[in-house]
N, CA, C and O atoms as a DFTB+ gen file, in Angstrom:
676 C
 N C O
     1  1      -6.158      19.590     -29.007
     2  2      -4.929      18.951     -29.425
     3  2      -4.591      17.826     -28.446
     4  3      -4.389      17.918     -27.235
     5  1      -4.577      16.923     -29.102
     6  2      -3.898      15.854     -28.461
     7  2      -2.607      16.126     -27.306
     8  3      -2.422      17.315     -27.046
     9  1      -1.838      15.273     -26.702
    10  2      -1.139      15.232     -25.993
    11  2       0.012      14.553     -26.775
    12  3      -0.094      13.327     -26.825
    13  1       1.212      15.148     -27.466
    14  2       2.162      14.445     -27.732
    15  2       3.342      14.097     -26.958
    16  3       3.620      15.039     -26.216
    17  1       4.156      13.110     -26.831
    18  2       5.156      12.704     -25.868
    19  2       6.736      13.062     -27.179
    20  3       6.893      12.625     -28.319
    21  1       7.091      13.435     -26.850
    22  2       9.118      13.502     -27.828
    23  2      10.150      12.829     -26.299
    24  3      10.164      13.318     -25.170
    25  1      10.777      11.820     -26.708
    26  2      11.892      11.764     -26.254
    27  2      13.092      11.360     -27.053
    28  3      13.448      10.669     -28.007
    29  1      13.381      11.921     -26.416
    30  2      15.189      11.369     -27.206
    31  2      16.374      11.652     -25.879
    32  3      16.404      12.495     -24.983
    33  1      17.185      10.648     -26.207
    34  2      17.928      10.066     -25.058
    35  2      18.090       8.581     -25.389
    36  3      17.329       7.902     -26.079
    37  1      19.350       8.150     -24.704
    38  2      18.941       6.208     -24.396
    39  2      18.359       6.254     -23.023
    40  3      18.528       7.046     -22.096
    41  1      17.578       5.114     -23.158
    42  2      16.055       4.811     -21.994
    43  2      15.689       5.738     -21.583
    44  3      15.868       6.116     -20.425
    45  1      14.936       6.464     -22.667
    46  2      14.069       7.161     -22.469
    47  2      13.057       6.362     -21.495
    48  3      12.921       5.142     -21.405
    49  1      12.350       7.435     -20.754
    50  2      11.099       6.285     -19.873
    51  2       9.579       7.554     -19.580
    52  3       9.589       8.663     -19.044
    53  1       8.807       7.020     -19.999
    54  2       7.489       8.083     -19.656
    55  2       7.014       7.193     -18.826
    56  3       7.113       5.983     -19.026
    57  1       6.322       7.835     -17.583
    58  2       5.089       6.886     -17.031
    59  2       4.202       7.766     -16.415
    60  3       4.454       8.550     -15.499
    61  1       2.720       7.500     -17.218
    62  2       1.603       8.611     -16.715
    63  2       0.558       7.471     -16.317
    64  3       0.106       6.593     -17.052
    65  1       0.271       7.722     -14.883
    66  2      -0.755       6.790     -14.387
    67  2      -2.343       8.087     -14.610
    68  3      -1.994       9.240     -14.359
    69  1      -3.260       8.006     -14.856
    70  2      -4.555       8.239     -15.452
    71  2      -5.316       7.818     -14.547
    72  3      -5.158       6.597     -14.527
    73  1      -6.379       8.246     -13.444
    74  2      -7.942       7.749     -12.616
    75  2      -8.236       7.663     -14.075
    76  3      -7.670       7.914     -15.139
    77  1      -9.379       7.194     -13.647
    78  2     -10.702       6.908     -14.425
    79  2     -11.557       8.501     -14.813
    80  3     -11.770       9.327     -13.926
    81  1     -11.930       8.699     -16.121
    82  2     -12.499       9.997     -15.953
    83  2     -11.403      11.140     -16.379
    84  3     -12.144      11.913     -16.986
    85  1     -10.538      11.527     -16.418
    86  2      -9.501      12.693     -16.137
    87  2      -9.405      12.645     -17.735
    88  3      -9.199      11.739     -18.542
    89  1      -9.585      13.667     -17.809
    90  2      -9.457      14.163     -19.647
    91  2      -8.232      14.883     -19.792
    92  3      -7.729      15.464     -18.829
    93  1      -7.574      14.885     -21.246
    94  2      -6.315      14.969     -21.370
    95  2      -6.281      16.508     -21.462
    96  3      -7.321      17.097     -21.754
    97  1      -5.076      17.234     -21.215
    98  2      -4.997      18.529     -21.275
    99  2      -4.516      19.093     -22.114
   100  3      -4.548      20.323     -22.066
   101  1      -3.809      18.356     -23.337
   102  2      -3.372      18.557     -24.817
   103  2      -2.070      18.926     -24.670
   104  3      -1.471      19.176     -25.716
   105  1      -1.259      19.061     -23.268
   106  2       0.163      19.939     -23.435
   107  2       1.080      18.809     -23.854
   108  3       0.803      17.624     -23.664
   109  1       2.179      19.239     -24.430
   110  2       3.099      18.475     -24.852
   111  2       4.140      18.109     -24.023
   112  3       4.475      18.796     -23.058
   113  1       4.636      17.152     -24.311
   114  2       6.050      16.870     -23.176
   115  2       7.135      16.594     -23.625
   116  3       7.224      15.378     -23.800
   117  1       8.176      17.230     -23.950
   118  2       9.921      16.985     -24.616
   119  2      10.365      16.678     -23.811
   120  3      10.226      17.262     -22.737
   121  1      11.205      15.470     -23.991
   122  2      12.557      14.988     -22.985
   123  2      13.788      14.954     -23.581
   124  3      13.857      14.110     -24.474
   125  1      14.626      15.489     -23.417
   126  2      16.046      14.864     -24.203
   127  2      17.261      14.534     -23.011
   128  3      17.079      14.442     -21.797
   129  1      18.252      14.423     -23.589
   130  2      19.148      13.675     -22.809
   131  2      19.493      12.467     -22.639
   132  3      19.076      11.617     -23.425
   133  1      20.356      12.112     -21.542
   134  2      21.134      10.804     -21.799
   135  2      20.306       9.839     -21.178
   136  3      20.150       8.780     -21.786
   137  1      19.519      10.056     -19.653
   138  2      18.345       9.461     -19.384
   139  2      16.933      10.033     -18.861
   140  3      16.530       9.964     -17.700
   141  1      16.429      10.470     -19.690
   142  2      15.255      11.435     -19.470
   143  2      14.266      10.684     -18.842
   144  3      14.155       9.560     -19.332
   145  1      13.419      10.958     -17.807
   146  2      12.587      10.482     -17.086
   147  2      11.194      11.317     -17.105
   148  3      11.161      12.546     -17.045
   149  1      10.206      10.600     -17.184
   150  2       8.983      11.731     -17.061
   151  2       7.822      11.386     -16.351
   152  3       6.896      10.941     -17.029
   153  1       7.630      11.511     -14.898
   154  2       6.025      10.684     -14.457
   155  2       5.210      11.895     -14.242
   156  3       5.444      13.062     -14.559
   157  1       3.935      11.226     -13.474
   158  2       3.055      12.133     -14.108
   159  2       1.773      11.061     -13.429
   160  3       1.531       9.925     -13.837
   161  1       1.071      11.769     -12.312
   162  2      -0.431      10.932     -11.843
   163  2      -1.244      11.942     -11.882
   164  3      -1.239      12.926     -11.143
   165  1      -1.758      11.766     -12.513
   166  2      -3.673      12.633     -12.718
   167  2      -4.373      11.735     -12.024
   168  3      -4.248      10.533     -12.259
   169  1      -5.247      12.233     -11.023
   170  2      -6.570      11.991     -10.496
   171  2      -6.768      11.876      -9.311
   172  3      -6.298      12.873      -8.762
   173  1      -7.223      11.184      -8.576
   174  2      -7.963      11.400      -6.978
   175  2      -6.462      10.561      -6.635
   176  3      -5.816       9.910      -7.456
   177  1      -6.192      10.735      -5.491
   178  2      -5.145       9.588      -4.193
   179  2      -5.779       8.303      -3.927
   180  3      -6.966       8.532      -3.693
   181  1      -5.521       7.009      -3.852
   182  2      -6.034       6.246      -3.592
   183  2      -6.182       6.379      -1.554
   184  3      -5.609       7.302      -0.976
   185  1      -6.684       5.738      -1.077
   186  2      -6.282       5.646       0.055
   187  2      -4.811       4.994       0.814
   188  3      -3.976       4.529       0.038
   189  1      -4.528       4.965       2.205
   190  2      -3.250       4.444       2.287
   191  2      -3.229       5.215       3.430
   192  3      -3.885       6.206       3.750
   193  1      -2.152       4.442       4.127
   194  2      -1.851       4.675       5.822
   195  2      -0.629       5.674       5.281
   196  3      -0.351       5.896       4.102
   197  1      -0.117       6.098       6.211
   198  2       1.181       7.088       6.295
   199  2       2.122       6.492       6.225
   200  3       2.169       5.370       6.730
   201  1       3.615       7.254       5.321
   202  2       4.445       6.757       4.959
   203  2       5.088       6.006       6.316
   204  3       4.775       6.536       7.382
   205  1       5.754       5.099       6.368
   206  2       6.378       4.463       7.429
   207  2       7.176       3.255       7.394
   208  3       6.566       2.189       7.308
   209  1       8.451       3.245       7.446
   210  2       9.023       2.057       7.617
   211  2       9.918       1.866       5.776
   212  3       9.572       2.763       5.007
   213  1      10.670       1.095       5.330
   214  2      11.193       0.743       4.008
   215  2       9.933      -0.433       3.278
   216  3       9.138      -1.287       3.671
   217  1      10.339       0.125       2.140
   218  2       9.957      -0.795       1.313
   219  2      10.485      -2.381       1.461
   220  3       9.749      -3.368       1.429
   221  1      12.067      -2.382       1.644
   222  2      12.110      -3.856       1.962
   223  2      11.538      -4.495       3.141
   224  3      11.228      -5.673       2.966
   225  1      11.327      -4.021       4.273
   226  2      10.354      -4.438       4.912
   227  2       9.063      -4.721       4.680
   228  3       8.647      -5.458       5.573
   229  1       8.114      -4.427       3.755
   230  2       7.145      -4.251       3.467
   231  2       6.803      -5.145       2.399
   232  3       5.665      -5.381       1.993
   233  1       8.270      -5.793       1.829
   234  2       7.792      -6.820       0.692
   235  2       8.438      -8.191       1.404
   236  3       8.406      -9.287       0.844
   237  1       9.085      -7.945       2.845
   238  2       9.350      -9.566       3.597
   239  2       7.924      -9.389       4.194
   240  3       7.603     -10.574       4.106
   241  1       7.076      -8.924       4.615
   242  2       5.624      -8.819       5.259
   243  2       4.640      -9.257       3.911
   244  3       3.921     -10.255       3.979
   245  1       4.669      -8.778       3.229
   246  2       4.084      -8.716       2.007
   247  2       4.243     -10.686       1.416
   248  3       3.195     -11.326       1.322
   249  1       5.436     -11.296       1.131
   250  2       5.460     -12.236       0.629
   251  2       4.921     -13.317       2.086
   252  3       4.122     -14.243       1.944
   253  1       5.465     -12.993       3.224
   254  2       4.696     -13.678       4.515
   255  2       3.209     -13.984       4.548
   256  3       2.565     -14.999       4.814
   257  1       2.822     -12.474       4.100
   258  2       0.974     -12.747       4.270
   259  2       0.264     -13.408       3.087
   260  3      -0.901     -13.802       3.049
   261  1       1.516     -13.469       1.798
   262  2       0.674     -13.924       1.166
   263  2       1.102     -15.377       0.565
   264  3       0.684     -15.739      -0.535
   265  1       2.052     -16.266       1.444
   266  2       2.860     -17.549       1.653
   267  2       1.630     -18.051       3.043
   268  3       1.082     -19.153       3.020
   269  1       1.463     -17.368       3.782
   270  2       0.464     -17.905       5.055
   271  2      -1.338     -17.578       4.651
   272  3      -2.170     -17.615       5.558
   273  1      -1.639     -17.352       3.581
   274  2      -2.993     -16.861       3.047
   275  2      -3.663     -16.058       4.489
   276  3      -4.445     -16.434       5.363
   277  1      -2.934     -14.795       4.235
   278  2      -3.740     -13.980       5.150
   279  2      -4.827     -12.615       4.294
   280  3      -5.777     -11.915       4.645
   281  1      -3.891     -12.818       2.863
   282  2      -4.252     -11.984       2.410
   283  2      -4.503     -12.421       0.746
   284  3      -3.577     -13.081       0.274
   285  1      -5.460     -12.173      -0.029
   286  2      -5.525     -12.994      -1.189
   287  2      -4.682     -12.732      -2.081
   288  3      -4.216     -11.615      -2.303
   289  1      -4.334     -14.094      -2.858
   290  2      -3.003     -14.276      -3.588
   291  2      -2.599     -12.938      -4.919
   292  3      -1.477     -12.458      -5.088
   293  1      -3.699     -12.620      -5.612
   294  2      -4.137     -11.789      -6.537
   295  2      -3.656     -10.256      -5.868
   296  3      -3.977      -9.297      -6.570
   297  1      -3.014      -9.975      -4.748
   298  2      -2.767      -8.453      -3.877
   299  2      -1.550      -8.438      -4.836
   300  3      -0.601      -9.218      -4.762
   301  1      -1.738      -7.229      -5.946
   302  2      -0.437      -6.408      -6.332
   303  2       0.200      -5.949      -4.720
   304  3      -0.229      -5.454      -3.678
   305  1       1.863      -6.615      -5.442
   306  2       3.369      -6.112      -4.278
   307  2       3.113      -4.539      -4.111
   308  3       3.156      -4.114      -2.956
   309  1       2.778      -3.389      -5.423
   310  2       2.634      -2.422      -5.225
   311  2       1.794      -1.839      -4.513
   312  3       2.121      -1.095      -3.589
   313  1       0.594      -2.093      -4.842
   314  2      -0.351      -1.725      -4.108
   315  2      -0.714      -1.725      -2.564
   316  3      -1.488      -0.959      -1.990
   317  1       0.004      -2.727      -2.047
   318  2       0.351      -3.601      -0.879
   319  2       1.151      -2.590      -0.401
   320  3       0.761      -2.078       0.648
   321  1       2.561      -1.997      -1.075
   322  2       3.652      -1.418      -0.383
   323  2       2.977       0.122      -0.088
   324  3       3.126       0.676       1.002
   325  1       2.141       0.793      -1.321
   326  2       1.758       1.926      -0.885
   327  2       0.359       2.032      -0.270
   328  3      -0.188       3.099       0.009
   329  1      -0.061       1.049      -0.124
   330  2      -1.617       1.378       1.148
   331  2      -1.218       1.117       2.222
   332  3      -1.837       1.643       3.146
   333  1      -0.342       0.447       2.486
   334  2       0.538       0.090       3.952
   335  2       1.520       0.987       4.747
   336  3       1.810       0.904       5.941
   337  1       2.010       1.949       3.722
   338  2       2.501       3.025       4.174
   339  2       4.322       2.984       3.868
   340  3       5.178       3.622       4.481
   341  1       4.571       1.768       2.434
   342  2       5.852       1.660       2.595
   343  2       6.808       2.284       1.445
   344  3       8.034       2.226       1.342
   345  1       5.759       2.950       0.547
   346  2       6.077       3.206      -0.760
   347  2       4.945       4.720      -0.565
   348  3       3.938       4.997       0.086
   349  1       5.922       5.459      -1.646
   350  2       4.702       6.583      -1.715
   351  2       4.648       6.834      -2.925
   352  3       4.532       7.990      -3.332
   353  1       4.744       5.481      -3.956
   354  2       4.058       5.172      -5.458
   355  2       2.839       4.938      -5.460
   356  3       2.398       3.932      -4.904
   357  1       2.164       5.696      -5.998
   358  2       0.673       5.024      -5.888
   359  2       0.504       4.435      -7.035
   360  3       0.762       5.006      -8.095
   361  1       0.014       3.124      -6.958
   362  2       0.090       2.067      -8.043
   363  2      -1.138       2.753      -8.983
   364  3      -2.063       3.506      -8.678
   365  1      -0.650       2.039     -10.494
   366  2      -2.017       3.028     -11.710
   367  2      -3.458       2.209     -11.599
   368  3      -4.555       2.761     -11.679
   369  1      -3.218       0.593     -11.373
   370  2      -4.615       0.273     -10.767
   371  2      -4.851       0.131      -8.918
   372  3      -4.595      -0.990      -8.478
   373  1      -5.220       0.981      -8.088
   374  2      -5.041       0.618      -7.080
   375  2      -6.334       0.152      -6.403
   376  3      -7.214       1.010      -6.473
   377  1      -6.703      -1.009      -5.746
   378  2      -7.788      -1.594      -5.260
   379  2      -7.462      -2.496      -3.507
   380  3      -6.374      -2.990      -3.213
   381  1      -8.049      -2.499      -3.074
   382  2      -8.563      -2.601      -1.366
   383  2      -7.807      -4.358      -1.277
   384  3      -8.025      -5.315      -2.019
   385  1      -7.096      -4.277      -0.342
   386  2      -6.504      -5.541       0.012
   387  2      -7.599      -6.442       0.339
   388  3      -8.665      -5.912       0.649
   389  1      -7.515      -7.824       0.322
   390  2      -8.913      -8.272       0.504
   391  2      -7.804      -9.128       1.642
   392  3      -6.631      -9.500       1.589
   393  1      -8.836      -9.182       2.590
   394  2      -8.036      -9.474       3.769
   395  2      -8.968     -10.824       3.925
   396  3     -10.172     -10.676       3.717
   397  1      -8.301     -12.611       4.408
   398  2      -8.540     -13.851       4.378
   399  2      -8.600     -14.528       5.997
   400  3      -9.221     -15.559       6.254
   401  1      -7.854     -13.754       6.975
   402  2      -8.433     -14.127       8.121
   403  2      -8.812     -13.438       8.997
   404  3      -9.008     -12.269       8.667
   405  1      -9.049     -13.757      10.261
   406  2      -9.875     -12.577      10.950
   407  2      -9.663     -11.130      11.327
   408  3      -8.501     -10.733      11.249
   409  1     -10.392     -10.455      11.638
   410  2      -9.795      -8.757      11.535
   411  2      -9.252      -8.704      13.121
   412  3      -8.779      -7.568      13.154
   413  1      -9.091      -9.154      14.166
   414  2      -8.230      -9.265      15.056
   415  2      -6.913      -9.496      14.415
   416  3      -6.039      -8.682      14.711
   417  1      -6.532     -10.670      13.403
   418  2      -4.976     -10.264      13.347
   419  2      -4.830      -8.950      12.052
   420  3      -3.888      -8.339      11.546
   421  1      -6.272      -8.955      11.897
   422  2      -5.882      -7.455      11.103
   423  2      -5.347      -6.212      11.531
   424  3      -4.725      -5.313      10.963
   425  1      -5.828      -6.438      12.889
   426  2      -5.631      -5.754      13.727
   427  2      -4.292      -5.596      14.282
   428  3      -3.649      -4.548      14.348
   429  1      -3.948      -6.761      14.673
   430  2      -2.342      -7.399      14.822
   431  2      -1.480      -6.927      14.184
   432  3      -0.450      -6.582      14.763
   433  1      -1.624      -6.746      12.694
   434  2      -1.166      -6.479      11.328
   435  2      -0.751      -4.987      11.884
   436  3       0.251      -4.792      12.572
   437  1      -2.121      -3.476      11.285
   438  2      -1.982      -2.666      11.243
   439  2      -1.111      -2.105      12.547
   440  3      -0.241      -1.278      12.271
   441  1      -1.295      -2.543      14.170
   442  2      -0.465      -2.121      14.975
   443  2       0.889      -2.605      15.222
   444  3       1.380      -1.970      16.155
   445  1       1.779      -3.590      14.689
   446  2       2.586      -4.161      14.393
   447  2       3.557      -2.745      13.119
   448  3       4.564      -2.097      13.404
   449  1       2.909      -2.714      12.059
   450  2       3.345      -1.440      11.291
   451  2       3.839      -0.473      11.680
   452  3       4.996      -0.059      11.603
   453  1       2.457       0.141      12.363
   454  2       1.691       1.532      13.069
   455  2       1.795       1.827      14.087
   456  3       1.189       2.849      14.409
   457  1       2.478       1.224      14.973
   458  2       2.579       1.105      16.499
   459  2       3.446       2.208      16.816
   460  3       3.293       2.708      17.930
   461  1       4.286       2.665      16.091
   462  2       5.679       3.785      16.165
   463  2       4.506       5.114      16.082
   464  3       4.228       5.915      16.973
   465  1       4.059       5.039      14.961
   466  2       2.611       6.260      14.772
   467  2       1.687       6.213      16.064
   468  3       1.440       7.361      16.432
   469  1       1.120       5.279      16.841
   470  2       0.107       5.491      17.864
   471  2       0.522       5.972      18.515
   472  3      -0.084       6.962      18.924
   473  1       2.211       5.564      19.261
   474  2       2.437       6.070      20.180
   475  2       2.773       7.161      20.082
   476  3       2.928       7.625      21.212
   477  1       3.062       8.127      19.044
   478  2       3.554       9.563      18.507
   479  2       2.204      10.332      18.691
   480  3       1.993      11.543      18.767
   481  1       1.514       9.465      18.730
   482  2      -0.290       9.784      18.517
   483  2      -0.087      10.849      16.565
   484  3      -0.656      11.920      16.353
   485  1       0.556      10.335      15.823
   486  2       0.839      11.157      14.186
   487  2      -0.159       9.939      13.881
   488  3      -0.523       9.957      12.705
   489  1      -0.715       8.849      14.658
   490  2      -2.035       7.978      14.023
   491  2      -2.718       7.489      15.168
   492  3      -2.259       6.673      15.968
   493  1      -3.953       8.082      15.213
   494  2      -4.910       7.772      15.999
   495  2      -5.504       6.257      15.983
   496  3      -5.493       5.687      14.892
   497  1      -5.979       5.622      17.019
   498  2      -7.013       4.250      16.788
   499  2      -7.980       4.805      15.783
   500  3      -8.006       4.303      14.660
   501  1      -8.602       5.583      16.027
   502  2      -9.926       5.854      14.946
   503  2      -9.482       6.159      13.840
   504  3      -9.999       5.536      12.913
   505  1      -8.481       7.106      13.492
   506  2      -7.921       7.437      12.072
   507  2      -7.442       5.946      11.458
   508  3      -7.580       5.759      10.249
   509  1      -6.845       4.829      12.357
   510  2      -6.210       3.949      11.755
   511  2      -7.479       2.633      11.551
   512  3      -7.328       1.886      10.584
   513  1      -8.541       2.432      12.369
   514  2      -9.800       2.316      11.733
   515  2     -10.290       2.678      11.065
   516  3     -10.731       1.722      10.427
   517  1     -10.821       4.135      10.370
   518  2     -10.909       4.499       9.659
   519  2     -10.213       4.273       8.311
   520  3     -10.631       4.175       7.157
   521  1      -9.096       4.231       8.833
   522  2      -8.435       3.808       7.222
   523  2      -8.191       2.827       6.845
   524  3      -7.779       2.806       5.686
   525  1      -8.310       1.403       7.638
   526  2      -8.739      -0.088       7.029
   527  2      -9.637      -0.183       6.521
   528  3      -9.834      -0.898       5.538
   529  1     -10.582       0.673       7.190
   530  2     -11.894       0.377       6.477
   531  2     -12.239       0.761       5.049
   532  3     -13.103       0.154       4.415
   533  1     -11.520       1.820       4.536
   534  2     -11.345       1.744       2.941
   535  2     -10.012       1.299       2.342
   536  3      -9.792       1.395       1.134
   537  1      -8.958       0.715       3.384
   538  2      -7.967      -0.132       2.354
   539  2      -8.109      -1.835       2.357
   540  3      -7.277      -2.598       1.867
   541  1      -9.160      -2.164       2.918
   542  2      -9.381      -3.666       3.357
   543  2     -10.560      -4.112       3.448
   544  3     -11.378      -3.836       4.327
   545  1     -10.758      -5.148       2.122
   546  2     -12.240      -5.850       2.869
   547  2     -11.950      -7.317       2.409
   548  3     -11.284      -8.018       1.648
   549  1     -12.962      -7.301       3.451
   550  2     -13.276      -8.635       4.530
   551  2     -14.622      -9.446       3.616
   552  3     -15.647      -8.764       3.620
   553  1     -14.748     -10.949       2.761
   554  2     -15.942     -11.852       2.511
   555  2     -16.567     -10.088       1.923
   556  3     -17.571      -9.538       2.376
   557  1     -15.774      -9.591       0.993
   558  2     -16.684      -8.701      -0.220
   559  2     -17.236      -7.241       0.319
   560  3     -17.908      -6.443      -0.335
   561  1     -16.787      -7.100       1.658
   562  2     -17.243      -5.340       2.484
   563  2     -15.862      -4.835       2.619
   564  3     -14.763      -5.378       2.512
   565  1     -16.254      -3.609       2.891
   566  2     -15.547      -3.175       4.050
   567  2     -15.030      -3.701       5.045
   568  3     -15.851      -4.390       5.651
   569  1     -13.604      -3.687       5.689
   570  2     -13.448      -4.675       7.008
   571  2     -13.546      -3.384       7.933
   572  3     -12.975      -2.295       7.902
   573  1     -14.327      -3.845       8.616
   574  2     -14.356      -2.873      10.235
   575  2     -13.822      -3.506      11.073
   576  3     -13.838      -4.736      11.103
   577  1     -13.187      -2.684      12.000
   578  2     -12.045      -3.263      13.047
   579  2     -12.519      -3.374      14.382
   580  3     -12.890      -2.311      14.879
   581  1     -12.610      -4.538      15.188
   582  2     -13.317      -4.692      16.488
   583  2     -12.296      -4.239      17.471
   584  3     -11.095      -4.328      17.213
   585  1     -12.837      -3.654      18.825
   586  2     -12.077      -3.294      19.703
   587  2     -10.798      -4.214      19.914
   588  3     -10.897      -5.437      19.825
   589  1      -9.530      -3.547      20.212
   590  2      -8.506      -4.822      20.158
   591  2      -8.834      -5.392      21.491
   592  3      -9.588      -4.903      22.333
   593  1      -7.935      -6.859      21.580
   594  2      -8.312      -7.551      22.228
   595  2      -6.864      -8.627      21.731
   596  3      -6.646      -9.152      20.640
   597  1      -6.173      -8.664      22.823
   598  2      -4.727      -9.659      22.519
   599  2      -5.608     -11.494      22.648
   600  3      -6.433     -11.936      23.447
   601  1      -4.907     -12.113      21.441
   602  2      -5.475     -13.195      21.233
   603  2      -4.324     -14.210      20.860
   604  3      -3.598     -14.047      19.879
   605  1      -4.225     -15.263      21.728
   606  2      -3.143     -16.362      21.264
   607  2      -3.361     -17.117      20.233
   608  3      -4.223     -17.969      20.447
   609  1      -2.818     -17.129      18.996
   610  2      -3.058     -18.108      17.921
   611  2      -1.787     -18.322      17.088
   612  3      -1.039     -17.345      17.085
   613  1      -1.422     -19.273      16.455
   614  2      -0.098     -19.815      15.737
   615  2      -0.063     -18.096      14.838
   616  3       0.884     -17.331      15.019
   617  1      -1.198     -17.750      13.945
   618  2      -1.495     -16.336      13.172
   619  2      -0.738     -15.491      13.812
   620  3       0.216     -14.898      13.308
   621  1      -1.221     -15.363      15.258
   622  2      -0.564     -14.118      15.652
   623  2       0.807     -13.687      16.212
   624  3       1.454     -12.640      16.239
   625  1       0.989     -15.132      16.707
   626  2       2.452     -15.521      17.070
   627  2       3.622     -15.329      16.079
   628  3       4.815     -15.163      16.331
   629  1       3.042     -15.388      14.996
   630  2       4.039     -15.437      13.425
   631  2       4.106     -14.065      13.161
   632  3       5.164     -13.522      12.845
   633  1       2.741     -13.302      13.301
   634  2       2.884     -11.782      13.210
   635  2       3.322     -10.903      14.225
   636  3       3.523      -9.699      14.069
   637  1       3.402     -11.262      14.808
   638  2       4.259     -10.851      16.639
   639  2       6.104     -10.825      16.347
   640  3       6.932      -9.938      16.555
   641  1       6.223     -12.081      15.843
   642  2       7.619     -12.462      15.656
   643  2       8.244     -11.767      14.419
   644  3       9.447     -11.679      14.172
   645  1       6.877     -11.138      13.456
   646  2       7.997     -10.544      12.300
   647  2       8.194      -9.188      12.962
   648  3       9.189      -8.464      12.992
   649  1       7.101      -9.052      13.433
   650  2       7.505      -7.272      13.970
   651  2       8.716      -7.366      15.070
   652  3       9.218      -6.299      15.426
   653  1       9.223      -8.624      15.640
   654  2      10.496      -8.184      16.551
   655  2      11.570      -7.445      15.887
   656  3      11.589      -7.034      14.726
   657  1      12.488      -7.334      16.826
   658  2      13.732      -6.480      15.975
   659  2      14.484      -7.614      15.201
   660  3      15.089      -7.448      14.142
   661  1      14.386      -8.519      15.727
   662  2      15.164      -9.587      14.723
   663  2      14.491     -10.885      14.805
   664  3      14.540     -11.753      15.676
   665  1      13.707     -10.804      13.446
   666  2      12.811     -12.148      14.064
   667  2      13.586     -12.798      13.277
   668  3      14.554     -12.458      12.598
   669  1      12.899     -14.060      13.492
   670  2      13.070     -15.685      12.643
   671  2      12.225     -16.300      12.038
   672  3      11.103     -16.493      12.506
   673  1      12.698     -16.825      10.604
   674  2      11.573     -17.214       9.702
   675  2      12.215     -18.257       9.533
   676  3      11.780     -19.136       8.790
């Protein structure tokens, strides 16, 4: 049996995100009421750093990297907010940030975020290598992350200044 949806209500809203592969389970779903809501994710987790920080932060970073081409123009806001650790929506197509300049300010990037987590040690250097390396690639790979190494450049200076407590744009 198929999977039927019933709602009734005003704005009604279903949203079932589906992996690839996941076969339907035939149960039915009734909603009624004045605003019935129904989500619903079948399949594997995408990858993604740990929750951390607001979402509005994460979409003034978000429109920055992708106003300064750090990151390619085509990066869903969503996808962006929950591999980064700012949203814990996992978007229904979710795919690997493709990252446009070098993995030093990638680097810049993730400890700028993550820096509250290292020092808690709740995110390791290697765990947080580890996990660029399947939310980010670099010219069509994987980006692997080189030992840090503080580097002066206009790039990093701009990413330095959003992570202050009160920067300026």
């Amino acid at each position: 049996m198929a999977r039927r949806i019933i709602q009734k209500g005003n704005n009604a809203l279903y949203v079932e995100r589906r992996a690839q592969n996941v076969e339907d389970d035939g149960r039915e779903v009734i909603q009624e009421g004045e605003n019935p809501r129904y989500e619903e994710y079948a399949g594997t987790v995408a990858p993604h750093f740990p929750l951390n920080k607001t979402e509005e932060e994460g979409q003034r970073l978000y429109e920055l990297l992708i106003r300064e081409h750090f990151m390619a123009r085509d990066t869903e806001m969503d996808c962006w907010l929950f591999t980064m650790g700012y949203s814990k929506q996992q978007p229904a197509q979710w795919k690997p940030i493709q990252w446009l300049k070098n993995v030093q300010l990638a680097q810049e990037l993730l400890r700028g975020i993550h820096g509250n987590l290292l020092e808690t040690k709740e995110l390791t250097v290697q765990g947080m290598t580890e996990l660029a390396e399947q939310c980010f690639v670099k010219d069509g790979k994987p980006m692997k992350l080189a030992k840090f190494k503080a580097e002066q450049s206009w790039d990093s200076d701009m990413l330095q200044n959003f992570f202050r407590p009160n920067p300026t744009f």
